[in-house]
N, C-alpha and C positions, 0 to 999 in steps of 0.2 A: 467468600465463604457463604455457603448456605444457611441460610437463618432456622430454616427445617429440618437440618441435621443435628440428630441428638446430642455432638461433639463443638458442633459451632460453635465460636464464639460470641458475643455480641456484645454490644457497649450500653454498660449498665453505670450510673452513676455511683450505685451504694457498692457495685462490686470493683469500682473502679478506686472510687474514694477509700473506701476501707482497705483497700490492698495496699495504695499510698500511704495512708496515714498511720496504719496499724503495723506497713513495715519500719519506716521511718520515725515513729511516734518516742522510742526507748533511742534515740538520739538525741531528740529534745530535753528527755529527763536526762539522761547522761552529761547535758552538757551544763545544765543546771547544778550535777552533782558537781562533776570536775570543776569547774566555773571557781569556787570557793576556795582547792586548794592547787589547781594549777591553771589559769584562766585561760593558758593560748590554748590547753588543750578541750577545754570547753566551747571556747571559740571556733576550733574546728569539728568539733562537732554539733554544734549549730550550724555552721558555715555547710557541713554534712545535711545536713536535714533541711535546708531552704533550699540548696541546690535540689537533691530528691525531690521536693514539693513543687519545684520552679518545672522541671521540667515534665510531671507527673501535668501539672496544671497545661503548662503549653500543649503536651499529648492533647488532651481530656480537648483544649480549644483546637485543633485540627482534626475532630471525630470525623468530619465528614469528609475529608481529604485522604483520608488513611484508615486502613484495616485498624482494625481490633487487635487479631493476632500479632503484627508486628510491632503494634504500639505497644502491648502490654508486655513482650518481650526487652523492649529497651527499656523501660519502667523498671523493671525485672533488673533487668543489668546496671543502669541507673542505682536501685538500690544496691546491688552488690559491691558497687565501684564506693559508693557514700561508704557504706559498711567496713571495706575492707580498709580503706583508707581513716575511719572514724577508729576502729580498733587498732589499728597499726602506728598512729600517730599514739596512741594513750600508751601501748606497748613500749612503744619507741620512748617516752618521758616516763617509764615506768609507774606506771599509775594503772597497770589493769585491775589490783584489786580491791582498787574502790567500785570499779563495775559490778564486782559478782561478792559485795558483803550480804551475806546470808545470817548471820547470825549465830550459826554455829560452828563455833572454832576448827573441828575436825573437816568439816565441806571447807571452808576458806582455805586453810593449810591443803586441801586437797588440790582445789582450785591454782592456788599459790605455785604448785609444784609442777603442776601442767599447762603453761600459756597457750599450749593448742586447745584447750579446753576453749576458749575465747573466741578462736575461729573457727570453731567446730560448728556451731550453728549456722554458718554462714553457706554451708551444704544444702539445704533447704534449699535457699534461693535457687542454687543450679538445679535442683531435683526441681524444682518447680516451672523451672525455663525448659527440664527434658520432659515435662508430664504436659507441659501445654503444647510444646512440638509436638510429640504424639498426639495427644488431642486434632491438633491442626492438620497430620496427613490424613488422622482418622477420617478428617470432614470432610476431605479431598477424593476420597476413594469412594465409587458408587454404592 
């Protein structure tokens, strides 16, 4: 990739770090919550969020061996595998609604009613994996 094209990528620590941490971050509290009333499944999603960080970090240590774009794509995927997997295990022990206590009875019960609601944000990550691929032919193209 071109470092002078206005699409480029390039390997920034706080853009790197914060995309690791701030995707995988609401796994560590999750597992803190869960932890108290069902512990395996807090366990895996701890287990969910070191895995994310382990290989977030291993990336970050092979910058100079490897593109940006590809690294930041399996990061990308990385967290969605943690995620879908971190949701799915809490689903599966029925416990999604301690994820999403809001406070107000009518959002919970709404919440309650829709379990795709839980994996719905999990959209993002792939709209972010199709917006860096575009980004990534953009940069390719004279």
């Amino acid at each position: 990739m071109s470092a002078s094209h206005p699409h480029a990528l390039t390997w920034s620590p706080g853009a790197w770090f914060g995309a690791q941490l701030g995707g995988s971050a609401w796994m560590f509290v999750a597992a803190g919550i869960l932890f108290f009333d069902t512990p395996w499944v807090g366990g895996v999603h701890l287990a969910c969020f070191l895995a994310v960080n382990f290989v977030g970090l291993m990336l970050w240590r092979r910058r100079g061996r490897m593109g940006v774009y590809p690294a930041f794509q399996i990061l990308l995927l990385t967290l969605l595998v943690g995620a879908v997997v971190a949701i799915g295990v809490t689903d599966f022990a029925g416990r999604l609604s301690r994820l999403w206590v809001t406070g107000r009875p009518d959002l919970d019960a709404w919440f309650a009613a829709r379990r795709w609601a839980a994996y719905a944000p999990l959209l993002i990550i792939v709209a972010l994996m199709g917006f860096f691929a575009w980004r990534h032919q953009s940069s390719r193209q004279p």
